[in-house]
N, C-alpha and C positions, 0 to 999 in steps of 0.2 A: 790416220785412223789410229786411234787408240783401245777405244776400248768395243768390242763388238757382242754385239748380244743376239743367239739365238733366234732365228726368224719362225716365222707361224708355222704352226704346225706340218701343214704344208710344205714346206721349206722356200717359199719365192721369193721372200724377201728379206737382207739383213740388214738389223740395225745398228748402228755406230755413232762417233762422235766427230766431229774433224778436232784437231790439233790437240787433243788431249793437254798433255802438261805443256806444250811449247809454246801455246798460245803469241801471236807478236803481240805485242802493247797497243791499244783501240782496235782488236779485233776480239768477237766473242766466238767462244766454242758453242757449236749446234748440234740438233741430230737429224741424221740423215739415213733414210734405206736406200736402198739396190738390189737389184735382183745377182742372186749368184755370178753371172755370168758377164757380170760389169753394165748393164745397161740398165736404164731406168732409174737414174740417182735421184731422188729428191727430197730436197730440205725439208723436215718437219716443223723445227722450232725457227723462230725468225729474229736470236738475237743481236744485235746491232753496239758498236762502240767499245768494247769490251767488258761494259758494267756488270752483265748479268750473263752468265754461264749455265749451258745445259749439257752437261755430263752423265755415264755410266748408263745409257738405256740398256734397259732388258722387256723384250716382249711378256706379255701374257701368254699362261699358257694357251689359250683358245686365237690368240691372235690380234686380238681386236684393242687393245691397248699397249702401249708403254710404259715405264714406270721409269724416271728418273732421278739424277740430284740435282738439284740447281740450287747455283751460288751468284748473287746471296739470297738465301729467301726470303720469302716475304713477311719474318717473324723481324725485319728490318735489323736483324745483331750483326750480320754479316757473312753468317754461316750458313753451309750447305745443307739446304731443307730436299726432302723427299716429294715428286708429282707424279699422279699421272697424266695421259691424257691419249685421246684416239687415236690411233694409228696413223692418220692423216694430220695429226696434230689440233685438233680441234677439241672442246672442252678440256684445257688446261685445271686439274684442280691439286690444289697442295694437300699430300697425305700424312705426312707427319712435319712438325716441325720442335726442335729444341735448341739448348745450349749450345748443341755439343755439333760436331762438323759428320752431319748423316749424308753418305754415299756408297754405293756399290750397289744399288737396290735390286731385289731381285723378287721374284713370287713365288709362293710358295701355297702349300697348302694350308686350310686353318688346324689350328690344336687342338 
């Protein structure tokens, strides 16, 4: 576990990454909750081989989403683009994407 992100409101579930930086070679990094208390692990992203990487989730605040980096995204450079998607992992959409390597994501309020 690398990096963990505050869970819903509520507090029953947290979210994280498995292997963060240490990644083995054809395996990718995912995200995954749990309930505080060690039970109830389950995968939300489903990636495979080591191609494409899902890092840095942080919940929304109401709960009901994620927002992560994943590398590479889908602007095809190579670099780590910004997603969200449901809290069960469902409706994948990419929120930002550029040049530049975007990661840590987090929500906030608007300006």
């Amino acid at each position: 576990m690398a990096q963990c992100g505050r869970g819903p409101p509520d507090g029953s579930l947290i979210v994280f990454e498995s292997y963060g930086g240490a990644t083995p070679p054809g395996v990718s990094t995912n995200v995954f909750t749990v309930r505080p208390d060690g039970t109830g692990l389950t995968q939300i992203t489903q990636n495979e081989g080591g191609e494409v990487n899902s890092t840095n989730p942080a919940w929304a605040p109401d709960g009901a989403k994620i927002v992560f980096a994943q590398t590479p995204g889908r602007g095809g450079l190579g670099y780590s683009d910004i997603f969200t998607m449901n809290a069960d992992g469902s409706a994948i959409h990419q929120a930002a994407t550029s040049t530049l390597w975007d990661f840590r994501p987090d929500w906030g309020s608007e300006p």
